[in-house]
N, C-alpha and C positions, 0 to 999 in steps of 0.2 A: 504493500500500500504506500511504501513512502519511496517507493522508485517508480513513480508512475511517465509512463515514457510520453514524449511530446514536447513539440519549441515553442508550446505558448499555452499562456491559464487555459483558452478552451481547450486546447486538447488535453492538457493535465486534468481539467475539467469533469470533461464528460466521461476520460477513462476513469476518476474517481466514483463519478456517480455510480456508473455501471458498474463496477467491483461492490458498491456499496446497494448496487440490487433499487435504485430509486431511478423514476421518471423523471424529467423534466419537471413535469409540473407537482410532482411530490418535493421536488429540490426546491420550487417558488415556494410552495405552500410550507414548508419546515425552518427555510429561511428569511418569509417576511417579504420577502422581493416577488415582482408580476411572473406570472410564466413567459412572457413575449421577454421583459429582461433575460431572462436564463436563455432563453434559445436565441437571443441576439450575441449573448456573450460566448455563447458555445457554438456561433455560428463566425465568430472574430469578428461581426460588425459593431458592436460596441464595448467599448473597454470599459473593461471591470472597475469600479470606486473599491479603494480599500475596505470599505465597510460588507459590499458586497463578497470580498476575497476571504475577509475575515468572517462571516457567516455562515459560507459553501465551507470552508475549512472545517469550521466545528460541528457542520451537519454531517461530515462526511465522514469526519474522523482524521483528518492530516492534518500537518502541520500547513501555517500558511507560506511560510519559505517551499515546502512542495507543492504548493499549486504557482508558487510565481517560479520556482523552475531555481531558486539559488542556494549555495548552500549558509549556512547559521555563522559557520566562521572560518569566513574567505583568507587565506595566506596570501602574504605576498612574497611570490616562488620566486622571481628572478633578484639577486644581490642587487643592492643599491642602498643609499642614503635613507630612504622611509624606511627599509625592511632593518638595518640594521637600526635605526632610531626606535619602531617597535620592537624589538628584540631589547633593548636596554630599558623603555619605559615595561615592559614587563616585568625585567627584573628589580626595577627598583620598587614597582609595585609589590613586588614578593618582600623585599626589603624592610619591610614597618617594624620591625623586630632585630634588626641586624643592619640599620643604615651604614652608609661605608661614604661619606660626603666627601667632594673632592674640590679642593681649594683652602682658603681660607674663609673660617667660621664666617654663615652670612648671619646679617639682622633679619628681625622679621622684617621690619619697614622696608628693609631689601629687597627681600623674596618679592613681599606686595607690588613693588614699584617693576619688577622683573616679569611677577606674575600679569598686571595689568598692560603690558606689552605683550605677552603671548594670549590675551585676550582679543587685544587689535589683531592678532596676525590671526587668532580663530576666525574672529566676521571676514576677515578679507583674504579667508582662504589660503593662508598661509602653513600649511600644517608643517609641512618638513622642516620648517628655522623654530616649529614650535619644540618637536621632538629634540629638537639638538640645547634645548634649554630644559625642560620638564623634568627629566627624569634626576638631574641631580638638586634641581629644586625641592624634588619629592623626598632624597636624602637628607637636606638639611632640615627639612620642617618635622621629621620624625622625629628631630632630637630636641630641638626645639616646642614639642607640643607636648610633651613631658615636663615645660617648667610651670611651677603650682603659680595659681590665682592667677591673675587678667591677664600677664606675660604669657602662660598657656594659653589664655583663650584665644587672642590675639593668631598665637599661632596656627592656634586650632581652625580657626575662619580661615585663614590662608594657606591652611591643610586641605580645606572643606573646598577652595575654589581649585586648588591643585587636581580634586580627584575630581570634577568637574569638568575642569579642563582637558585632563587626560580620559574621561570616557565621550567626550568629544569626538577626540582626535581620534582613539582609538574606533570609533563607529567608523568614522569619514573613511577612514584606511578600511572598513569592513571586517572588521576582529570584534564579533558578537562578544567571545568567551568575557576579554579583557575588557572592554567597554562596559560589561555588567558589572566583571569585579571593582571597578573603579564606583562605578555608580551606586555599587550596594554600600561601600566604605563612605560615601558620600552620606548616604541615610542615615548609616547607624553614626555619622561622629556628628552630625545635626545639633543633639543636645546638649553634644558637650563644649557646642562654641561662648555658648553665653548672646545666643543673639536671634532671638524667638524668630526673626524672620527666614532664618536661614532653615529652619523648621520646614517653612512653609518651601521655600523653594526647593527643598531635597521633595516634598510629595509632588510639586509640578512633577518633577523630574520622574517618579517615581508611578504615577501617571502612565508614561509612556507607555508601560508594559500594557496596562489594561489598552490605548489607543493601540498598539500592534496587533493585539488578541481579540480584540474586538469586544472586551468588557467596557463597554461605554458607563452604561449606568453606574458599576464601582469605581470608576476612573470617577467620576461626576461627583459620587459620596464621596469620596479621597479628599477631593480640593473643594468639597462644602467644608470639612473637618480643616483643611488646612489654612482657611482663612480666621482661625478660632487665633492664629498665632501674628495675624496681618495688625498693626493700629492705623492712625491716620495721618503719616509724618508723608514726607514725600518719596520717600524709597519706599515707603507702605505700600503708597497709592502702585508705583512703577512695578512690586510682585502685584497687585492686584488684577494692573493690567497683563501679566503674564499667567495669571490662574486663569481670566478671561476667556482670554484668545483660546488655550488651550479647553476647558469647558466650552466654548463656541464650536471647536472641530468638535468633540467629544457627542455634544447632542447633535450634530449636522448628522455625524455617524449614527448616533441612536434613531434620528431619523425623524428628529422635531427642529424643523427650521426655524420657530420663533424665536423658540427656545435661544436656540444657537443666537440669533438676530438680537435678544436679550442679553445676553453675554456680549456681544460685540457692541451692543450700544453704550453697556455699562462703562465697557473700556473705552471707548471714542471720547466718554464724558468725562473722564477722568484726566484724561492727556490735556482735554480743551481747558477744564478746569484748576489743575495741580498742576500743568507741565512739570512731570515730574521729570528723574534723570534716565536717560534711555536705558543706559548700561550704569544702576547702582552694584550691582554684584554681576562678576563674571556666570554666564549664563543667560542672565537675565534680559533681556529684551524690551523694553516700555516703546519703542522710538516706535512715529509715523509708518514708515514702510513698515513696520511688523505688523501693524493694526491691518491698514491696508489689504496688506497680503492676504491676513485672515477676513476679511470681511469680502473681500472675491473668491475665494477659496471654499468659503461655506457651502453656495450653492451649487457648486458641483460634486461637492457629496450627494447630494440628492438627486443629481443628475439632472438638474436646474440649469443648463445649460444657458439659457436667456436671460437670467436673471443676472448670472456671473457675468456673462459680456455687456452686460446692460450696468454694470455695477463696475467693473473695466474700464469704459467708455467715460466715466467723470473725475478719471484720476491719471495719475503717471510714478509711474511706480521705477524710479532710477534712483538709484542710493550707493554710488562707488564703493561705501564703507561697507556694504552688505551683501557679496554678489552670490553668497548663498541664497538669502532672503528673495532676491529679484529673479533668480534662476529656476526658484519654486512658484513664483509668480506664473514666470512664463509658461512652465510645466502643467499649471493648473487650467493657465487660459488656451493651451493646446487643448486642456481634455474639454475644455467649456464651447470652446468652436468646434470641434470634432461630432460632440453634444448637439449644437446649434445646425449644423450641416455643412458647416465651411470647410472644408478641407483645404484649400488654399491658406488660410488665415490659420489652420490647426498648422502646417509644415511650416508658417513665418513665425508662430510660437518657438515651436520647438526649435530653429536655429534661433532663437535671437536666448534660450537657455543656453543653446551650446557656446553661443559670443562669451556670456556671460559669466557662467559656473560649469564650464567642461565637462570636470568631474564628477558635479551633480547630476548633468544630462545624463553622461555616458552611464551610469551606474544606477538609476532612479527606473524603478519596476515600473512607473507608470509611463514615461516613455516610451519602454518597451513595447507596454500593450496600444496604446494609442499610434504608434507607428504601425504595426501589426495589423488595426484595426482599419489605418488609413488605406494601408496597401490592400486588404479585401474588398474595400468600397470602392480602388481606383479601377476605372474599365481598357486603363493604357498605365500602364507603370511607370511614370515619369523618371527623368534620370536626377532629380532634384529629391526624389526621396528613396530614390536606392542610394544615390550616395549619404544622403545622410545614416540610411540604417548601415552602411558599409564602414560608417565612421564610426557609429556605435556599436558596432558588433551585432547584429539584428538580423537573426535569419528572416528573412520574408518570400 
């Protein structure tokens, strides 16, 4: 069941279903979704929403990395500068117990001011000059996080943004394993910063898992329980918009667009009213194009296609500092005109992702299928989107 053969969700798809002894229209009706959905998706005219990947998955019984066809945790096989910068941020990660710091002793105020620079180079896609800093950052604040009362805690937050920033990095580079173990270390040292917010940001974070799994509603209760730890200062306001945004995809998935539109309006009012600081804690995201982002994003969960181009249409989403942020943009507004019927306008998305954020395009499951999806709809195979799937690796 978890080597189900096929170069794309419908065919991993429909060979799940049929192992799994269910129709089509038993897979609509188990899943929540139309029957005419399911047999558009398993016919490659339309690309699957995450929400729907993560549904069929758990009606089915697989995992959802086997129906989008990748594996959990990707190596990177050929030598070079990343693979050996991963190879060292792992071991210092194993390190917490046996730090071995090289140089001379830093400060915390150090690390902070070190750390806050390998946060610029997170937004702006800088991971490999982040790797050749990180991991002995990560030595020194072990020893460091050990000294008693505010000196520790001090440390501790800038332990807390270290493992942060390293399950970042570590996802970008596609290392499931290590990216969780940073991220679980992240949760559990939360309390021990002395700084209730940072509470709250470890459950965004912590979120995730339910938004990949498709538990929306316990993702949803997560970050109702984690605003218990939010007050009204202006870094407050800046996680609130970050519990938002994420509650906003969260119910889009569950499948209540108001809902969602609730949550995005909270945070729209919050930015107009607090401008708070975009980036108070590394992680954290308050800024314009984040809001943005999510608030065109919403409706192609639901496969609102018109609504998101029509919500596209009154804004301009260019932010140099952010070409992760802008390159999911584009990825979404691919799947919202594909949605809409523009297939012209889907292929101008998707390279203006590739201008953008390369390694977002290249490696981003919804690309995949929305390229896939294009190519079954085209009645002549343009050479404008075989070379693009030729550049992303994309059997068609």
């Amino acid at each position: 069941m978890h080597d189900l053969s096929g170069d794309s969700v419908a065919d991993r798809l429909k060979a799940a279903r049929k192992l799994k002894g269910l129709s089509q229209a038993q897979l609509a009706q188990r899943t929540n979704f139309s029957h005419s959905l399911v047999k558009k998706v398993e016919q490659g005219a339309k690309p699957p929403s995450a929400a729907f990947v993560a549904g069929a998955a758990r009606t089915l019984g697989v995992k959802i990395s086997t129906l989008y066809g990748t594996r959990e945790n990707e190596v990177i096989d050929e030598p070079s500068a990343e693979s050996a910068g991963i190879a060292e941020l792992r071991r210092a990660l194993d390190a917490y117990d046996d730090p071995h710091p090289e140089g001379a002793p830093l400060t915390t105020d150090a690390i902070m001011a070190r750390l806050a620079a390998a946060s610029d180079q997170v937004l702006t896609l800088r991971n490999s000059d982040v790797l050749t800093e990180l991991p002995n950052l990560l030595h020194h604040l072990y020893i460091l996080a050990d000294q008693p009362g505010h000196a520790g805690e001090r440390a501790r937050s800038a332990l807390h943004d270290a493992y942060r920033v390293s399950a970042t990095v570590a996802g970008r580079y596609r290392q499931a394993e290590l990216a969780a173990i940073a991220s679980e270390r992240h949760i559990q040292l939360a309390p021990a910063t002395g700084d209730p917010l940072r509470i709250a940001i470890s459950a965004y974070h912590r979120s995730t898992r339910y938004l990949q799994h498709g538990d929306y509603r316990t993702g949803l209760r997560l970050l109702d329980r984690a605003r218990q730890n939010v007050g009204t200062g202006t870094n407050d306001r800046a996680v609130t918009i970050q519990l938002d945004l994420r509650a906003a995809i969260l119910a889009a998935r569950a499948g209540d667009p108001d809902e969602a539109d609730g949550y995005l309006s909270e945070a729209q009012g919050f930015a107009r009213e607090f401008q708070p600081p975009a980036v108070p804690y590394y992680g954290v995201d308050a800024s314009t194009t984040n809001i943005i982002v999510h608030w065109c994003a919403a409706p192609v969960e639901n496969y609102d296609g018109a609504e998101a181009v029509r919500r596209a249409a009154q804004v301009a989403v260019e932010d140099p500092r952010r070409p992760e942020r802008v390159g999911h943009h584009h990825i979404d507004m691919a799947r919202a005109w594909m949605l809409h019927g523009d297939r012209g306008r889907t292929l101008t998305e998707l390279n203006a992702a590739r201008r953008v954020a390369p390694n977002v395009a290249r490696h981003h499951p919804s690309v995949t299928e929305t390229v896939r999806a294009l190519a079954t709809s085209e009645r002549r195979r343009t050479e404008s989107l075989a070379g693009f799937a030729r550049w992303a690796g994309i059997k068609v």
